[in-house]
N, C-alpha and C positions, 0 to 999 in steps of 0.2 A: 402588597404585591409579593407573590414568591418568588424564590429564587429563578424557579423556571420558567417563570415567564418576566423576568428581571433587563435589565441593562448594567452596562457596566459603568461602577463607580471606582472612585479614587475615593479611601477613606485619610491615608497615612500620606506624610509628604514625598514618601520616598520610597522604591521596591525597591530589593524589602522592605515591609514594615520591621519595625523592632521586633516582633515574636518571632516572624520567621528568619529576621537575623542573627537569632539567640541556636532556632532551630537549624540552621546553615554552616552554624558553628561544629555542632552534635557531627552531622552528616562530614565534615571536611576532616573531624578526626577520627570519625569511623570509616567513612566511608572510600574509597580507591578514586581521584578523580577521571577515572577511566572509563567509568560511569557518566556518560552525558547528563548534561544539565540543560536548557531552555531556560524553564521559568524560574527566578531563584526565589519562590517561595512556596509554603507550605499550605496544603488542600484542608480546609476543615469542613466543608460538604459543596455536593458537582450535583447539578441536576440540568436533564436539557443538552442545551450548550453552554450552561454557566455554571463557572466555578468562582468559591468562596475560599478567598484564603484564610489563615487564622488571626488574622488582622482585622478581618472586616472586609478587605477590597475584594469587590468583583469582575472578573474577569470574562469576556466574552469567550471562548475557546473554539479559534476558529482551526484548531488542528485535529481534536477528536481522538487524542490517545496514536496518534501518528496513523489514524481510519482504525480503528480496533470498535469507537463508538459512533457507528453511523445510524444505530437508535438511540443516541445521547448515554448520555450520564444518569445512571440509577434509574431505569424506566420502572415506573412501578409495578408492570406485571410481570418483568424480567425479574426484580426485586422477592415479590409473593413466590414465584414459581423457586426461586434457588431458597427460599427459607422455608418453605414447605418439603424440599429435598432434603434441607438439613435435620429437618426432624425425624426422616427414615434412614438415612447413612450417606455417606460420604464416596469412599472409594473401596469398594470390595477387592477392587482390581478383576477386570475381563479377562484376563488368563488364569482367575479362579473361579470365582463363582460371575454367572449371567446376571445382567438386570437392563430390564427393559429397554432403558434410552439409550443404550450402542446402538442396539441394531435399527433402536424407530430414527433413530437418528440416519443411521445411512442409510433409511430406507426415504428417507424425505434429499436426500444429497440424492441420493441414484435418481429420484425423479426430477426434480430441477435443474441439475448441473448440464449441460449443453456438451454431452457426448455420445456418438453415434451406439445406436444396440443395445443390448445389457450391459452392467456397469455394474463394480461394485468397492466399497471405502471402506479405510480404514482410518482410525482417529490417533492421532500424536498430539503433541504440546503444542509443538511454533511451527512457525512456517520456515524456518530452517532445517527444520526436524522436516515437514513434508514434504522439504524441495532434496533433501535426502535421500528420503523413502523413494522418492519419486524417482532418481537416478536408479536405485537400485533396483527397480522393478524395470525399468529399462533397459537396463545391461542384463537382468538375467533371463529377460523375454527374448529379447533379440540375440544375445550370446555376442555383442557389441561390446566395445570400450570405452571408443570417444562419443563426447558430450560436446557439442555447439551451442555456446551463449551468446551476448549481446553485450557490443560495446555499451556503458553507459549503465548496466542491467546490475539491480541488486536482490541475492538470494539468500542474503543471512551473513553468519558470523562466525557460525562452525568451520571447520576444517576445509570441509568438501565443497560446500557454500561460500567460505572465502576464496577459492579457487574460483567458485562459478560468479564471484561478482567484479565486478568493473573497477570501481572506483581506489583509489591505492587508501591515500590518508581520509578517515583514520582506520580504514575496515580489513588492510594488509599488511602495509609497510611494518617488515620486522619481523613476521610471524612465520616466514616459510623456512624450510620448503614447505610448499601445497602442493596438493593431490595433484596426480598426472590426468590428463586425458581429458583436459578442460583448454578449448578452443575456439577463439572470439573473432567475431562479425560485425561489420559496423551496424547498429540499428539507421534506420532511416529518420534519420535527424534533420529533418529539410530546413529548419531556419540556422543550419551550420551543417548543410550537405558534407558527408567528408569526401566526397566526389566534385563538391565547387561545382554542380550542376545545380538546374532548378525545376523545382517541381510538377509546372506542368507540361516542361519540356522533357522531361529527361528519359524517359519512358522503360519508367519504374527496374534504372540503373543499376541498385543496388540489389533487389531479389536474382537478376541476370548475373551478375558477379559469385554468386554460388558456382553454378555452373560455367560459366568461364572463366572465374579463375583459380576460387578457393579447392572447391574441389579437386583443381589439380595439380595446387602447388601447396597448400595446406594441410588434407587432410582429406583422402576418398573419401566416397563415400556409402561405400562398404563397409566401412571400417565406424560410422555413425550410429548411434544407439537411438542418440534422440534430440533434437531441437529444442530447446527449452528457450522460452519466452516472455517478459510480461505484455501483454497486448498493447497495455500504455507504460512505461515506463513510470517508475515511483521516485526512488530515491535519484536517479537520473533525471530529474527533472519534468514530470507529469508530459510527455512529449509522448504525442500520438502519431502513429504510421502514415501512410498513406492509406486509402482504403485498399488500394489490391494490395497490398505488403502480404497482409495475413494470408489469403487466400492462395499467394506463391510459396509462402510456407505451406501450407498444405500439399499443393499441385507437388512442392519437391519432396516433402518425406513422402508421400503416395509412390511416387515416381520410384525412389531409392533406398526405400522399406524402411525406412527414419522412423520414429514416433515422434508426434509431436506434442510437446509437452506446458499448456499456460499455467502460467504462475498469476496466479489471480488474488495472489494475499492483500495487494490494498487495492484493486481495483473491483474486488468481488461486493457481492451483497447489497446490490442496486447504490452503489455508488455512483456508475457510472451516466445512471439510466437506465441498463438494463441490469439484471440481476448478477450476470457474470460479464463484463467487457468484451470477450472474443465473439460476443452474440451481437454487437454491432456490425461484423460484416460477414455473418452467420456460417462461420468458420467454426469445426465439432473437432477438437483435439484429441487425444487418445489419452490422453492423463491431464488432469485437471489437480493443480492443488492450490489453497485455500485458507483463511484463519482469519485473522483479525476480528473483523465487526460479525463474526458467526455468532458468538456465544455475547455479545455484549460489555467485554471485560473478563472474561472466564479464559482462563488459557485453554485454546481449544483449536487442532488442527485437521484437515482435511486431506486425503490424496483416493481422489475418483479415478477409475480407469475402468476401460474396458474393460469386461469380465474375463478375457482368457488372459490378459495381461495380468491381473492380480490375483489369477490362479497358477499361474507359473510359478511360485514361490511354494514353500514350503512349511508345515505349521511352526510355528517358533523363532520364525525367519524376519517377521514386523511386528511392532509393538512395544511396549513398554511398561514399567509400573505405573504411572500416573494415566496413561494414553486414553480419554474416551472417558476419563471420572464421573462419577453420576451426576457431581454440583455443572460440570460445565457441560455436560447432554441436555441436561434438564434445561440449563439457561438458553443455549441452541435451537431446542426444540421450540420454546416459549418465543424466541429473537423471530426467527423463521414463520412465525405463527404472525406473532404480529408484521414483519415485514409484509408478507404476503396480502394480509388483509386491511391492510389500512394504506395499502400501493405506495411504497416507498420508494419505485421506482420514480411514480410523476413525482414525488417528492423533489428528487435529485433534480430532475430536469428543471423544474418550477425554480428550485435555487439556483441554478446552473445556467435559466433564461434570464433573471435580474444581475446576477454577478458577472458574465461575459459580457452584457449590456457598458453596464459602468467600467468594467477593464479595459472594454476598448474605448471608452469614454475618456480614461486616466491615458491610455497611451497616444491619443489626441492632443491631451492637455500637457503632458509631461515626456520631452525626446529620452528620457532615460529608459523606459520601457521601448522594449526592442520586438518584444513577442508575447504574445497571448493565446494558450489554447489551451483545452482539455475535451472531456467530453462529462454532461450532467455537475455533477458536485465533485468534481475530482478536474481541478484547475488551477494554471500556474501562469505570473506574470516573470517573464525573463528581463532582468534588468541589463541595461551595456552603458558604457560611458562616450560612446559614437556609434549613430545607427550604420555610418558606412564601414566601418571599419569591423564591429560587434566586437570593441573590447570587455569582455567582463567585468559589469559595475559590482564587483564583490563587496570591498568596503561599503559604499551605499547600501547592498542589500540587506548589511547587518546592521548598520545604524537607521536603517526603516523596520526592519523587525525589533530591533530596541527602544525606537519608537512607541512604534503600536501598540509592544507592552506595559509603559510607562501609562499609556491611558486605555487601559484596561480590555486592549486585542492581543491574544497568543496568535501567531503565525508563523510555517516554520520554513525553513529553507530547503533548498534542494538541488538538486544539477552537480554534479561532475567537478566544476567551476565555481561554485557556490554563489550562484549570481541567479536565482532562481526562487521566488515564493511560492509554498502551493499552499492550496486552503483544499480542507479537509471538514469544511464544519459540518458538525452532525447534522442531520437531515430530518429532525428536528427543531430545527430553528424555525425560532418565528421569523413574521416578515419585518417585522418591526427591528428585532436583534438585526437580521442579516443588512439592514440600511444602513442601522448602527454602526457596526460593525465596519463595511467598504464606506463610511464615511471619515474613522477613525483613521485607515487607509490611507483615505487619500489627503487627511492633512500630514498624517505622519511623510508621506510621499514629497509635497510640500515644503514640507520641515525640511527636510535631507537636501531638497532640491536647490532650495534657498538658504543653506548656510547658517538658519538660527537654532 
């Protein structure tokens, strides 16, 4: 059997095995531990959804590079396509000489991406870097200042991005001052309303609160460049809106010349189900930015906008050295190809129809599960230590992810509160892996529950 279509085994009695405790040594005095860790061991081949540590043990990976690989690990035409690149050049750099896959590339972004008219992209590193670019074409289209984010909402690590994200430890505390002109909104968190209303009563509370209150004790909205959003929240805890949520985002930057701005970095790429999440409730943003699972593991980012919007700037004004390199256009274009034709969409879904199956099966069976949602393959179980009360089971949620990887499932945490699992597994997984996999779950759940 190969690796990728494999299960996961325990070879060593203990994570780490011995190599990669040899190798954790290396890393703790070179390396800053400011650098997150998960797994504490070392990769010696990934395919699929399964990785090989250098021990032997195999690992399910049910996080996917935190959604970077929603075509798995080393797809082999993703593979041919970037070593076939390497054999003609690397990075000429776009602000010298042209080469093909920038522009095919945003010529395949302008036609898929889910925004109203002509459109047109430009290509950066991360998605810090496009939730960046992203403001600054914002403020210099509309001649605006402020920026409206979302409580709960994460947009990276940079400066400007630390400003535009929610969560303090460990993504701010210590680092400011940050950027002005960054001003927060509750997202519509319904299984912890920050309103203490309920959902199907409450009639849809929190988009109303724009206009009654913020705007007129926070921040006109006049004074508004643009709405930035993720459609489902990531690092916040995979928590999805109402369905009108979106669509009143819209109705208000229409209304008060906003732009509105989704951040679609881990929810893009048929993740969700559909190709980009704001197509669920068929809401057409005016800037779109993007990365992750585009390129397959290639650092490679996205920022789509109307076309007078991204013509309002100036030559020399966006871009970079590395920005749009041939190895990660190439691998993009190749990702894009096969998503499209091998429907990676019903993929998501398909996973997304057996996995919320059995999560609400586990929050039947186990009171420490307080909530369950997502939407396709992009899904999270919110753990509390009383469902009346929804104390955050934090410590549990670490010693069940400590679990799982002790018998050979990666899962990673999330929320605000850190009381939140999402699973991210590549959209490649067999069916056989994904049973696997919410079986290891749900003993690890089990475990934690009962004390041994």
């Amino acid at each position: 059997m190969s690796l990728r279509t494999s299960l996961p085994k325990m070879v060593t009695d203990t994570i780490p095995g011995p190599k990669s405790a040899e190798l954790l040594k290396v890393r703790k005095d070179n390396v800053t531990d400011a650098v997150g860790m998960l797994a504490p061991v070392f990769v010696d081949k990934a395919e699929g959804a399964m990785v090989q540590d250098v021990d032997g043990n195999r690992f399910l990976d049910f996080v996917a590079g935190i959604g970077v690989l929603n075509i798995g690990h080393s797809h082999p035409e993703v593979v041919e396509a970037v070593k076939a690149q390497c054999d003609k050049y690397f990075a000429p750099n776009i602000n010298v000489f042209n080469y093909e896959q920038y522009p095919r590339l945003a010529e395949k972004l302008n036609e898929i991406i889910p925004i109203e008219g002509e459109k047109k992209s430009i290509l950066v590193n991360t998605g810090a870097e496009a939730d960046e670019n992203a403001v600054k074409l914002a403020r210099r289209f509309t001649g605006r200042s402020e920026i409206i984010c979302f409580a709960g909402a994460f947009h990276g690590r940079s400066y400007m991005t630390m400003a535009m994200t929610s969560k303090c430890r460990p993504y701010k505390t210590g680092f400011g001052p940050l950027p002005s002109g960054v001003n927060r909104f509750p997202f519509p968190y319904c299984y912890r309303c920050p309103y203490g209303l309920e959902k199907e009563s409450c009639g849809m509370h929190c988009a109303k609160m724009f206009e009654d209150s913020f705007f007129l004790e926070y921040v006109a909205p006049d004074q508004v460049a643009a709405i930035v959003l993720e459609p489902i929240l990531g690092e916040g805890g995979f928590v999805v809106p109402p369905d009108a949520f979106l669509k009143e985002m819209r109705r208000i930057c229409d209304k008060y010349g906003i732009l509105l701005i989704a951040d679609e970095i881990q929810s893009g790429y048929a993740r969700t189900g559909k190709m980009f999440a704001c197509e669920h409730w068929s809401v057409r943003p005016d800037i779109i930015v993007s990365a992750k699972s585009v390129a397959g593991g290639i650092p490679v980012a996205c920022v789509t906008a109307k076309k007078e919007i991204m013509e309002s700037v100036n030559p020399g004004e966006l871009g970079g050295t590395y920005c749009g390199n041939a190895l990660a256009t190439a691998s993009a274009l190749k990702v894009l190809e096969i998503m499209e034709r091998d429907n990676f969409c019903e993929k998501a879904n398909h996973i997304g129809s057996i996995a919320i199956k059995r999560f609400y099966e586990l929050k039947e069976k186990y009171s420490l599960i307080g909530d369950v949602r997502g939407k396709g393959a992009m899904l999270a179980i919110e753990l509390v230590k009383d469902r009346a009360t929804k104390e955050p089971a934090k410590e549990e949620t670490k010693a069940i992810i400590a679990e799982c990887m002790k018998n050979g499932l990666v899962v990673l945490g999330a929320g605000v509160r850190d009381n939140c699992i999402r699973f991210l597994m590549p959209l490649v997984v067999t069916d056989e892996q994904l049973y696997a996999g919410l079986d290891i779950l749900d003993r690890a759940i089990a475990t934690v529950v009962n004390g041994k």
